[in-house]
N, CA, C and O atoms as CSV, one atom per row, in Angstrom:
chain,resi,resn,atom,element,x,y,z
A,1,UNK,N,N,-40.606,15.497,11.324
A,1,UNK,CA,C,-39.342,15.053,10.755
A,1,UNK,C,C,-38.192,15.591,11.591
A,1,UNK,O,O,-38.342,16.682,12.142
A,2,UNK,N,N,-36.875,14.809,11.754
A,2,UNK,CA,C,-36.099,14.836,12.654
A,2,UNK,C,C,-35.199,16.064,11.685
A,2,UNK,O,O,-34.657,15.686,10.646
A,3,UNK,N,N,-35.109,17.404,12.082
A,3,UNK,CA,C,-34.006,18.189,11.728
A,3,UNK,C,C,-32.346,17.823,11.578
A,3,UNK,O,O,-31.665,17.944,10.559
A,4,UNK,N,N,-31.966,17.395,12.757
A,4,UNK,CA,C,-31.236,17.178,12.839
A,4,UNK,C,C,-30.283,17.872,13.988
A,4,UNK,O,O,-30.933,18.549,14.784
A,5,UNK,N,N,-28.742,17.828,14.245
A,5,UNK,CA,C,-28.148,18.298,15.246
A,5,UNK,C,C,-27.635,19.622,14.792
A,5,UNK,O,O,-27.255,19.696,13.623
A,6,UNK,N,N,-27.584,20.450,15.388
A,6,UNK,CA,C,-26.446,22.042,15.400
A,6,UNK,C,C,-25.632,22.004,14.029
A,6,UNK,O,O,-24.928,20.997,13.954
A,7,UNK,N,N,-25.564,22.760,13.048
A,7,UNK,CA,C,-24.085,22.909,12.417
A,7,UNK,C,C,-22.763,22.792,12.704
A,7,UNK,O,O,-21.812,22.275,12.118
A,8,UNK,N,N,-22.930,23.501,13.943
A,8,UNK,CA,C,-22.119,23.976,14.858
A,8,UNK,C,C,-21.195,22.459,15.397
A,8,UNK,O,O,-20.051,22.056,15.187
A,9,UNK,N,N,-22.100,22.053,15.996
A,9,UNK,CA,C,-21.866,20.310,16.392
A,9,UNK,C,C,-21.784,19.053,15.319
A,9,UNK,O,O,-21.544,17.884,15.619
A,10,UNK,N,N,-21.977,19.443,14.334
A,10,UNK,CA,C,-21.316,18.258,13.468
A,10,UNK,C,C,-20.001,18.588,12.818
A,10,UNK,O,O,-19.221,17.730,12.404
A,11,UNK,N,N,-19.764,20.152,12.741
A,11,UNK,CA,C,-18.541,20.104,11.991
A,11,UNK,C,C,-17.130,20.383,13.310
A,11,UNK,O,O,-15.920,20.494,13.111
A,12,UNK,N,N,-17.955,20.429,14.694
A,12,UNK,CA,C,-16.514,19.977,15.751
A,12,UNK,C,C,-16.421,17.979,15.477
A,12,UNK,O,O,-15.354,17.407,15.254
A,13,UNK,N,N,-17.880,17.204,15.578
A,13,UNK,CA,C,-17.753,15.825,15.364
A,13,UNK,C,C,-16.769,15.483,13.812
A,13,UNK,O,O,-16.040,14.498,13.699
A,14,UNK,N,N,-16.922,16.299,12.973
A,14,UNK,CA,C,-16.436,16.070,11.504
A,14,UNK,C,C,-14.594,16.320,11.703
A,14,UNK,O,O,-13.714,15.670,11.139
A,15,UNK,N,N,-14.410,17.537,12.741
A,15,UNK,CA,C,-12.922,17.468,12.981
A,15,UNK,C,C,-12.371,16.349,13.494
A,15,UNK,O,O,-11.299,15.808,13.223
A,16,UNK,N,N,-13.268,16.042,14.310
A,16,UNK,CA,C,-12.897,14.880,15.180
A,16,UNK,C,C,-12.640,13.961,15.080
A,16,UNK,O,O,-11.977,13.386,15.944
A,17,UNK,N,N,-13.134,13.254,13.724
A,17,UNK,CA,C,-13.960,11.589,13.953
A,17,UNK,C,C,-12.408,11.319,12.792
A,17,UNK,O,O,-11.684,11.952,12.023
A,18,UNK,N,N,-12.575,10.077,13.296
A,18,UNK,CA,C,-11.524,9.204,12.613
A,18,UNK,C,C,-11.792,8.003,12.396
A,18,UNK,O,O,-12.472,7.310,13.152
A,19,UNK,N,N,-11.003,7.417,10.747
A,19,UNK,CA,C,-11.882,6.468,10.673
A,19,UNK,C,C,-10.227,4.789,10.866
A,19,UNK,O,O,-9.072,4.716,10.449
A,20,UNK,N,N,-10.969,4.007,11.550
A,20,UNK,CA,C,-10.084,2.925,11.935
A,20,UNK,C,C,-10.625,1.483,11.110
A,20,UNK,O,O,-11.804,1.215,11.343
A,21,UNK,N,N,-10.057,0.739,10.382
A,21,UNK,CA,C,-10.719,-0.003,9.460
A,21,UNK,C,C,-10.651,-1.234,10.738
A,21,UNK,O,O,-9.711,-1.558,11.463
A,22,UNK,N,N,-11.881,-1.678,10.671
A,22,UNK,CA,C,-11.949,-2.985,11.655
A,22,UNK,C,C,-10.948,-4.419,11.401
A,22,UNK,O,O,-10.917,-4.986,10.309
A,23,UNK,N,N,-10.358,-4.764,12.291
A,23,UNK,CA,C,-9.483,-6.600,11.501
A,23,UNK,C,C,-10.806,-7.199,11.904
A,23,UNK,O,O,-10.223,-8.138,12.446
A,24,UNK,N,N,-11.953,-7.453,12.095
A,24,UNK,CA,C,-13.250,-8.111,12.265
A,24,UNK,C,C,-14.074,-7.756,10.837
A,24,UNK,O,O,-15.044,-8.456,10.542
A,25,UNK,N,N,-13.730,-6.836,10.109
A,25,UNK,CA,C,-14.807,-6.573,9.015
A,25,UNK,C,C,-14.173,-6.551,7.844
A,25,UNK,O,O,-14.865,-6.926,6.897
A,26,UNK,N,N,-12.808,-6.152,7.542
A,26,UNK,CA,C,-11.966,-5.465,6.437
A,26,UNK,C,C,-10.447,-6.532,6.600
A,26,UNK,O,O,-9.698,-6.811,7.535
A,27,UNK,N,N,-10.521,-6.892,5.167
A,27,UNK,CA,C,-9.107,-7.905,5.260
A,27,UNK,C,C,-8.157,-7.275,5.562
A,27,UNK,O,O,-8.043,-6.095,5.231
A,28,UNK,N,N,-7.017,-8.089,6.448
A,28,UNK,CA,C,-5.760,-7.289,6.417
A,28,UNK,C,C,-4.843,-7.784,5.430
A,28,UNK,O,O,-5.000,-8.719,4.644
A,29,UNK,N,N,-3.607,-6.817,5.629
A,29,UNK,CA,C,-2.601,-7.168,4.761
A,29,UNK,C,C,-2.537,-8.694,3.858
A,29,UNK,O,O,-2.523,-8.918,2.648
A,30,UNK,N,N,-2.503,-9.677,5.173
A,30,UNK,CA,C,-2.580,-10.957,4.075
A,30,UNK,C,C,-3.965,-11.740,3.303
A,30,UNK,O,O,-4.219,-12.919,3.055
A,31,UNK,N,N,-4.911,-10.063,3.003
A,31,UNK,CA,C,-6.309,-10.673,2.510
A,31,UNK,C,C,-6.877,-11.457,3.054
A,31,UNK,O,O,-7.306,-12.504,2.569
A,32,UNK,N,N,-6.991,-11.032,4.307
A,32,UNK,CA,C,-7.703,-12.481,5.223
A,32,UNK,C,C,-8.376,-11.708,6.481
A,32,UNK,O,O,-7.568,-10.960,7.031
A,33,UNK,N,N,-9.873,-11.715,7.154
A,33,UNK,CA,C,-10.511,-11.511,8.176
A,33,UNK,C,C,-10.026,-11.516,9.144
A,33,UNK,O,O,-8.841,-11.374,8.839
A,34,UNK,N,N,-10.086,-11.591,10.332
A,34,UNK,CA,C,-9.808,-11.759,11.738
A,34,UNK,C,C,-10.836,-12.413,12.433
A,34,UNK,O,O,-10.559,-13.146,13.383
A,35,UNK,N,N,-12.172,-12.202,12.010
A,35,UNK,CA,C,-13.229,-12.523,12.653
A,35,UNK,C,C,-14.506,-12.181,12.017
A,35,UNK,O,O,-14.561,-10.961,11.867
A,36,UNK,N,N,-15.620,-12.818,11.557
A,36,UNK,CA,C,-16.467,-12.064,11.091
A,36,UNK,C,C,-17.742,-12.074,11.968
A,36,UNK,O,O,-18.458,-13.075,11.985
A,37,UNK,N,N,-18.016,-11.043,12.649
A,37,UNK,CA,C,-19.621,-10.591,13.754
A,37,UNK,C,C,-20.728,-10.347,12.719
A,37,UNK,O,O,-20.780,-9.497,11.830
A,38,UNK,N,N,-21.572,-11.280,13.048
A,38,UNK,CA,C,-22.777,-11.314,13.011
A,38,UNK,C,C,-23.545,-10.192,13.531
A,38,UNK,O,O,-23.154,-9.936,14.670
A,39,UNK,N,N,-24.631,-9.300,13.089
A,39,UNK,CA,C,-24.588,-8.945,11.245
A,39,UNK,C,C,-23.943,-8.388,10.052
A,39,UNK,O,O,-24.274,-8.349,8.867
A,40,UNK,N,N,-22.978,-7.990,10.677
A,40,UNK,CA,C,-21.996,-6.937,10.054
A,40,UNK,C,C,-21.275,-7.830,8.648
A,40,UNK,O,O,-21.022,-9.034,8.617
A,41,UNK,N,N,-21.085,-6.958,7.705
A,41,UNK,CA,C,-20.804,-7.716,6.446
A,41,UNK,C,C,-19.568,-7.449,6.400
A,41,UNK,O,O,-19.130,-6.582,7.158
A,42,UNK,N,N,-18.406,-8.368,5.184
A,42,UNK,CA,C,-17.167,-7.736,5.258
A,42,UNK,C,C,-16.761,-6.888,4.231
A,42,UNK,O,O,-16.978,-7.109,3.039
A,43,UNK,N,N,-15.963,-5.569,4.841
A,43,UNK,CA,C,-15.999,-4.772,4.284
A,43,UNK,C,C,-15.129,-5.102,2.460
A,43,UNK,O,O,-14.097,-5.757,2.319
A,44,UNK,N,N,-15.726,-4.599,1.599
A,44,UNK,CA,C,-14.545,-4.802,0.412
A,44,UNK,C,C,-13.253,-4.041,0.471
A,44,UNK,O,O,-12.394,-4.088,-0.409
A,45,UNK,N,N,-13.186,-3.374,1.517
A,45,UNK,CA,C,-11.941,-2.984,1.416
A,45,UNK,C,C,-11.290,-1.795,0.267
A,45,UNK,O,O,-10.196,-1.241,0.377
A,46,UNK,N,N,-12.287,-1.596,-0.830
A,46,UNK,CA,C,-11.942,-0.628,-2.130
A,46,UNK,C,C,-11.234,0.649,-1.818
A,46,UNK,O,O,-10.552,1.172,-2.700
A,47,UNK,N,N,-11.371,1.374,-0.248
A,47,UNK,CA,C,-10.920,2.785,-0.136
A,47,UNK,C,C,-10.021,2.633,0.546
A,47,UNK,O,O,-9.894,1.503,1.020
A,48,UNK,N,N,-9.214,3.464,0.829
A,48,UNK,CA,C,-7.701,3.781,1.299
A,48,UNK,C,C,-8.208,4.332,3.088
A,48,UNK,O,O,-9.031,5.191,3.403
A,49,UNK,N,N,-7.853,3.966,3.457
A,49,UNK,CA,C,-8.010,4.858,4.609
A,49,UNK,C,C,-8.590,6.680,5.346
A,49,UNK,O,O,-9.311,7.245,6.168
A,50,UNK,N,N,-7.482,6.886,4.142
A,50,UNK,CA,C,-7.891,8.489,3.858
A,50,UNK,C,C,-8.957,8.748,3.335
A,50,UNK,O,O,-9.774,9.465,3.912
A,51,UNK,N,N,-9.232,8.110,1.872
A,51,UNK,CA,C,-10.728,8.056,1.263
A,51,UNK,C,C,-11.911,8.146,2.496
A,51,UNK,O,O,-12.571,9.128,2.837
A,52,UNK,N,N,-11.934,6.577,3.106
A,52,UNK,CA,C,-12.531,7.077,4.299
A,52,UNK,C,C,-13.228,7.855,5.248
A,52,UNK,O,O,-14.363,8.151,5.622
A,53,UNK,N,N,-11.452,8.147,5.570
A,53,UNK,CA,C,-12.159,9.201,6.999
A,53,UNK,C,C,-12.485,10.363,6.163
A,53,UNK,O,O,-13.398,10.968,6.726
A,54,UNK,N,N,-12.019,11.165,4.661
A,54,UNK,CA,C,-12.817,11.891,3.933
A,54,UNK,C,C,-13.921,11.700,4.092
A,54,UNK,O,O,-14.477,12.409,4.931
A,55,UNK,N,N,-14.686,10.722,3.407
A,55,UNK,CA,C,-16.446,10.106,3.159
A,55,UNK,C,C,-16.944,10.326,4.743
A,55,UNK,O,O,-18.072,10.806,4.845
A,56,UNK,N,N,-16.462,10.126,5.592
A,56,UNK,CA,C,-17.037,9.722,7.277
A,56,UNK,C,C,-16.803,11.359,7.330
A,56,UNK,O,O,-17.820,11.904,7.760
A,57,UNK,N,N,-15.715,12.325,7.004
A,57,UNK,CA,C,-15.977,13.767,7.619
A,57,UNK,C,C,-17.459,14.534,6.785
A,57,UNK,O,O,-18.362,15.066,7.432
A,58,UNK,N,N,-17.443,14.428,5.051
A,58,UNK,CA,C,-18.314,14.553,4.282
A,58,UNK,C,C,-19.854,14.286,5.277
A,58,UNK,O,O,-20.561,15.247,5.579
A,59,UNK,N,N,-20.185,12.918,5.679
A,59,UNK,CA,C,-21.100,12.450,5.842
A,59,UNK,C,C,-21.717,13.022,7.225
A,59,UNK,O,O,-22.939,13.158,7.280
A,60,UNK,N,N,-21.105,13.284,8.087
A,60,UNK,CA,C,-21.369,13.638,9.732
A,60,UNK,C,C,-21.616,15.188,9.410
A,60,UNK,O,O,-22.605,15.542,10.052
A,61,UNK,N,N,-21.045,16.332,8.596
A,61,UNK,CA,C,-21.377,16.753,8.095
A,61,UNK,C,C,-22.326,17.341,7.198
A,61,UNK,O,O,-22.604,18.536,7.296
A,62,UNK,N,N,-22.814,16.649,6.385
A,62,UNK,CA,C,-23.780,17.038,5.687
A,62,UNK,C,C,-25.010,16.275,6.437
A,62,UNK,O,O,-25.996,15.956,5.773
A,63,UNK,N,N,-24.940,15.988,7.815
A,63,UNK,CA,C,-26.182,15.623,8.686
A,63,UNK,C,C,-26.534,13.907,8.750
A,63,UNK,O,O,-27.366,13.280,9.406
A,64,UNK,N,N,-25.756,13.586,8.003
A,64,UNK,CA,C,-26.099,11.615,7.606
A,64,UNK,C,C,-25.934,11.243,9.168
A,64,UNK,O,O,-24.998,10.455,9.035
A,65,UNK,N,N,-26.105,11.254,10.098
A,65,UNK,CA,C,-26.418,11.030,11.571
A,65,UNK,C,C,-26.965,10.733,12.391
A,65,UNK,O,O,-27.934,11.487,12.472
A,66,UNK,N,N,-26.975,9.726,13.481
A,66,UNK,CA,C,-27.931,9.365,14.195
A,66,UNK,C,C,-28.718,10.489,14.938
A,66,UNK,O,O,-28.495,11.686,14.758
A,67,UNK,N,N,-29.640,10.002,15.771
A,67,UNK,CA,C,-29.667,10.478,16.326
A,67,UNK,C,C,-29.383,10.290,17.426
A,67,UNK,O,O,-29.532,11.338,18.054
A,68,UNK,N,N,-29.089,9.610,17.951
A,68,UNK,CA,C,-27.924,8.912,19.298
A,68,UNK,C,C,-26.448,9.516,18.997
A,68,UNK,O,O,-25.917,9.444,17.889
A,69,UNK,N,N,-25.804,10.178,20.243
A,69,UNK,CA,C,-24.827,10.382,20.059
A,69,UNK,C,C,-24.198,9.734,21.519
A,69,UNK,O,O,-24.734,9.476,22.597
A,70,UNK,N,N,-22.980,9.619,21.081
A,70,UNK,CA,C,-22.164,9.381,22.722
A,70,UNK,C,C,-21.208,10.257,22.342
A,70,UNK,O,O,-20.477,10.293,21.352
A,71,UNK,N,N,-21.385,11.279,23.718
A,71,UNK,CA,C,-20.430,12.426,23.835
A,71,UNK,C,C,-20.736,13.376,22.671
A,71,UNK,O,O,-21.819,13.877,22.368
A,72,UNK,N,N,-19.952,13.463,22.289
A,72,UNK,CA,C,-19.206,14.557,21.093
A,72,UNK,C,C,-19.826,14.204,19.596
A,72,UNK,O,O,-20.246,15.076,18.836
A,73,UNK,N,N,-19.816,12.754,19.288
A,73,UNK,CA,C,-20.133,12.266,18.400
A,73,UNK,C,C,-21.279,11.654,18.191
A,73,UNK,O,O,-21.970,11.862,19.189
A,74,UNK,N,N,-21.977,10.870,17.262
A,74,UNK,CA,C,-23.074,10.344,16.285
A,74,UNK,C,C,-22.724,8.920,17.104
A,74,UNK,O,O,-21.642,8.733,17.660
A,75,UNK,N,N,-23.574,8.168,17.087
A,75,UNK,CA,C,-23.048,6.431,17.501
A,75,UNK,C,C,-23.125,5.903,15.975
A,75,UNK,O,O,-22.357,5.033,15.565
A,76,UNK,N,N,-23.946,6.398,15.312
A,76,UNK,CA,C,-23.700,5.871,13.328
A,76,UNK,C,C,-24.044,7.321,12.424
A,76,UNK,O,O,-24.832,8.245,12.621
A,77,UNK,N,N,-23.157,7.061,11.464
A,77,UNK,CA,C,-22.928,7.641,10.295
A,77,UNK,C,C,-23.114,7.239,9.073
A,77,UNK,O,O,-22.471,6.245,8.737
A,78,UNK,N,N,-24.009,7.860,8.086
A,78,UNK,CA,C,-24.346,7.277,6.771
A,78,UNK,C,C,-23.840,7.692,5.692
A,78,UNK,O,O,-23.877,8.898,5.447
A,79,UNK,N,N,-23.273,6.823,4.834
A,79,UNK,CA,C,-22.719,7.658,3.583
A,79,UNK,C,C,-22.911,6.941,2.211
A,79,UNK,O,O,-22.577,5.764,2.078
A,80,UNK,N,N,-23.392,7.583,1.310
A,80,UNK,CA,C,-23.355,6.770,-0.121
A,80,UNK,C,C,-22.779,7.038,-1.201
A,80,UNK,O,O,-23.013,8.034,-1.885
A,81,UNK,N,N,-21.846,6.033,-1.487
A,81,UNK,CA,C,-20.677,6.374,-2.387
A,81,UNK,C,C,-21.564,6.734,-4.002
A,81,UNK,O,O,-22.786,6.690,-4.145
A,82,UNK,N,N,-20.552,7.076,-5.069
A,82,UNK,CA,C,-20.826,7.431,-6.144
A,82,UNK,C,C,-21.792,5.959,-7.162
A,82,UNK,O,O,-22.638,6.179,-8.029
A,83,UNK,N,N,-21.310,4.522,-6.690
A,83,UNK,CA,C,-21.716,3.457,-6.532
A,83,UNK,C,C,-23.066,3.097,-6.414
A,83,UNK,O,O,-23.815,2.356,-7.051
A,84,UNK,N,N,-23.186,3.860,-5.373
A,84,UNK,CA,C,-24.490,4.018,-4.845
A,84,UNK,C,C,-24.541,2.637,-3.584
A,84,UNK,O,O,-25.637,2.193,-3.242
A,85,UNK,N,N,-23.751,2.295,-3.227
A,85,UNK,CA,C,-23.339,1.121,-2.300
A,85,UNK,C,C,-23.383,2.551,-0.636
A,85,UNK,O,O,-22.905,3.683,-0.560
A,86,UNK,N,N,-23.873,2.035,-0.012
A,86,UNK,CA,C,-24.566,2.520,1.550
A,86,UNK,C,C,-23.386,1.965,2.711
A,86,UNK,O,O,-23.253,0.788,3.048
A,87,UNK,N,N,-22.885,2.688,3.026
A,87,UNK,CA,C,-22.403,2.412,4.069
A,87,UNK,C,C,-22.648,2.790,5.550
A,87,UNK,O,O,-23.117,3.857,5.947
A,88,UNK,N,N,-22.305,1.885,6.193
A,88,UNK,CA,C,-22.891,2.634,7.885
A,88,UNK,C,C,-21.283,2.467,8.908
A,88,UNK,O,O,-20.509,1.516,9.025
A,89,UNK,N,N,-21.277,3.697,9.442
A,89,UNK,CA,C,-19.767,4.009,10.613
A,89,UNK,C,C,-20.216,3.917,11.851
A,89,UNK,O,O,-20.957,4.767,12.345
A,90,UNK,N,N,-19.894,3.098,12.332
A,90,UNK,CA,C,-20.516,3.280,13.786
A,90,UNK,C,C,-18.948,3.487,14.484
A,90,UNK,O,O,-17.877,3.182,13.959
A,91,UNK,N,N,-19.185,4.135,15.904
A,91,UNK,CA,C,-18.239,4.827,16.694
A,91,UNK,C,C,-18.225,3.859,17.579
A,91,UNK,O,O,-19.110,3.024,17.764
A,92,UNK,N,N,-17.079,3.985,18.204
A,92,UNK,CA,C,-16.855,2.262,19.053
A,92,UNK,C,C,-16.949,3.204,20.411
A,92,UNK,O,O,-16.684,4.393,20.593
A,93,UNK,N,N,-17.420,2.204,21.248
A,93,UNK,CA,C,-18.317,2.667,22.477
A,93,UNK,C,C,-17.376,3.380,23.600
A,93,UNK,O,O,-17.775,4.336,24.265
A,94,UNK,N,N,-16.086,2.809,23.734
A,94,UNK,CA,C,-15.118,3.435,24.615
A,94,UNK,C,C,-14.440,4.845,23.876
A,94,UNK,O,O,-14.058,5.919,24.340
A,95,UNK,N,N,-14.473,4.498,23.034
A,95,UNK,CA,C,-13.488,5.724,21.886
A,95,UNK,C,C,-14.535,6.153,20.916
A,95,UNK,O,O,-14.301,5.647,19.819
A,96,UNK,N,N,-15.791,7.030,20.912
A,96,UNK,CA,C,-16.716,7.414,19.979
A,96,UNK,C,C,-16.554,8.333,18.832
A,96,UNK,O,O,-17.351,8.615,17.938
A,97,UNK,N,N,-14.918,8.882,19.134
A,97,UNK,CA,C,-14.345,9.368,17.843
A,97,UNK,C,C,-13.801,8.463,16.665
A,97,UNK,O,O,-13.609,8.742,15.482
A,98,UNK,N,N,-13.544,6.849,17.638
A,98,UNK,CA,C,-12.942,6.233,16.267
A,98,UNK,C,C,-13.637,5.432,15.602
A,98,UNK,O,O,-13.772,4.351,16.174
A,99,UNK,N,N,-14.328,5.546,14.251
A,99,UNK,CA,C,-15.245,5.077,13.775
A,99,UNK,C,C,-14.799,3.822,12.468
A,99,UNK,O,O,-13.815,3.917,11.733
A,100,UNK,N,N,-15.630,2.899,12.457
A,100,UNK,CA,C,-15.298,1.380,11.571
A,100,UNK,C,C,-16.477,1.183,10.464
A,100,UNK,O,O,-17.350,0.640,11.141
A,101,UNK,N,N,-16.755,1.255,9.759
A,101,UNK,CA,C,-17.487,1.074,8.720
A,101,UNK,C,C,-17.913,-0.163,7.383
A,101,UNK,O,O,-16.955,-0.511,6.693
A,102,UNK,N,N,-18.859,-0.592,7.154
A,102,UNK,CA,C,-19.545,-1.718,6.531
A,102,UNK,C,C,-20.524,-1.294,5.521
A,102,UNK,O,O,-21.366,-0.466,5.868
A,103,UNK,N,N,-20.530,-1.789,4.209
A,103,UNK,CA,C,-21.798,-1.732,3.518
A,103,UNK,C,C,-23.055,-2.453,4.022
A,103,UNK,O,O,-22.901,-3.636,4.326
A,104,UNK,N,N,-24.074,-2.005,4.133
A,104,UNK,CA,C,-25.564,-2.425,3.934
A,104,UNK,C,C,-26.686,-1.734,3.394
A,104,UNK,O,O,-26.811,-0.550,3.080
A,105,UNK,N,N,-27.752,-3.022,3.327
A,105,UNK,CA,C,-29.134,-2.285,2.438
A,105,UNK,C,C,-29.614,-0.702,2.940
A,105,UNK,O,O,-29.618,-0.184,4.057
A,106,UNK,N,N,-29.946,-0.274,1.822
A,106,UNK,CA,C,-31.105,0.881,1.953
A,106,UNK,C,C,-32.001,0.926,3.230
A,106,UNK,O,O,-32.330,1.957,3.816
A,107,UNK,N,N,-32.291,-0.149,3.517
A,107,UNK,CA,C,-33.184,-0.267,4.699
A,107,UNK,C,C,-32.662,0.009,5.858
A,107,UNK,O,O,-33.516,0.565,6.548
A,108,UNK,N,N,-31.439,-0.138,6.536
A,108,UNK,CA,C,-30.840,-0.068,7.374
A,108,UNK,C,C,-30.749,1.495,8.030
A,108,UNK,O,O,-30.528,1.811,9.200
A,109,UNK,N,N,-31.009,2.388,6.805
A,109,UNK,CA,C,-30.779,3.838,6.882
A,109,UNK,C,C,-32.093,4.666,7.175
A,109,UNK,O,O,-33.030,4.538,6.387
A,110,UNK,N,N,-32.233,5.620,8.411
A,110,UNK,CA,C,-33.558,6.337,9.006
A,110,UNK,C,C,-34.086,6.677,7.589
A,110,UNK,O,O,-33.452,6.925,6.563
A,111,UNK,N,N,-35.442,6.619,7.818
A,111,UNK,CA,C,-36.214,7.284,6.763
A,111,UNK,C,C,-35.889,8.581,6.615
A,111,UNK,O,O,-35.628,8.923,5.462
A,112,UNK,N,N,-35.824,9.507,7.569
A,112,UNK,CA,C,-35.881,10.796,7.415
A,112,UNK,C,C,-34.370,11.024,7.170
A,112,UNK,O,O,-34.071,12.200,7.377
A,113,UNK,N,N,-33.193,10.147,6.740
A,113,UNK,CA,C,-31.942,10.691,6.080
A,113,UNK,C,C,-31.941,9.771,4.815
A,113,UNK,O,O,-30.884,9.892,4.196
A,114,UNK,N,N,-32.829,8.876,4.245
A,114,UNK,CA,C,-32.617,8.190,3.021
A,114,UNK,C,C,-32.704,9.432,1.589
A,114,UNK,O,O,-33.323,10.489,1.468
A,115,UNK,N,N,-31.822,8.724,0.725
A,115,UNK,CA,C,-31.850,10.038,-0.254
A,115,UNK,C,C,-32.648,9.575,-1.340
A,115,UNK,O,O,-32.888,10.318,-2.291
């Protein structure tokens, strides 16, 4: 079973990471998409920004993490709200601190971090 990364190294990634709501996944202002990518679902939009990058520092943190990182950071992050609705953050490839986030299934999430 995959331990996981350093303490040490998730809570410099947890200072770090920021969360940027996608115009491809998450409506903007005038409730409306930008684009929707295939597979990625669209986000409902329910949390504030701050909520967010809270849940995304929480989650990188308490180990919800790939095991792929680029650089500094995780390339995905797992988190499950009170809901019980699964979300996945992935870090965008030029900027791996700024992370965009989507609900999906249970399945989507490593065995060895499902709760």
């Amino acid at each position: 079973m995959w331990i996981g990364p350093d303490p040490e190294r998730l809570t410099k990634a947890a200072e770090g990471a920021i969360y940027m709501a996608s115009d491809y996944l998450c409506p903007g202002p005038d409730g409306r998409i930008k684009a929707r990518v295939k597979p990625a679902t669209p986000c409902p939009r329910k949390w504030t920004n701050k909520e967010a990058k809270a849940a995304l520092k929480r989650a990188i943190n308490a180990g919800y993490v790939s095991k792929t990182w680029v650089g500094d950071y995780p390339r995905y992050v797992w988190y499950r709200d009170v809901e019980e609705t699964i979300y996945e953050a992935v870090g965008e490839c030029k900027t791996p601190h700024r992370f965009h986030a989507y609900p999906v299934e249970a399945s989507r999430v490593p065995k060895a971090l499902q709760w």
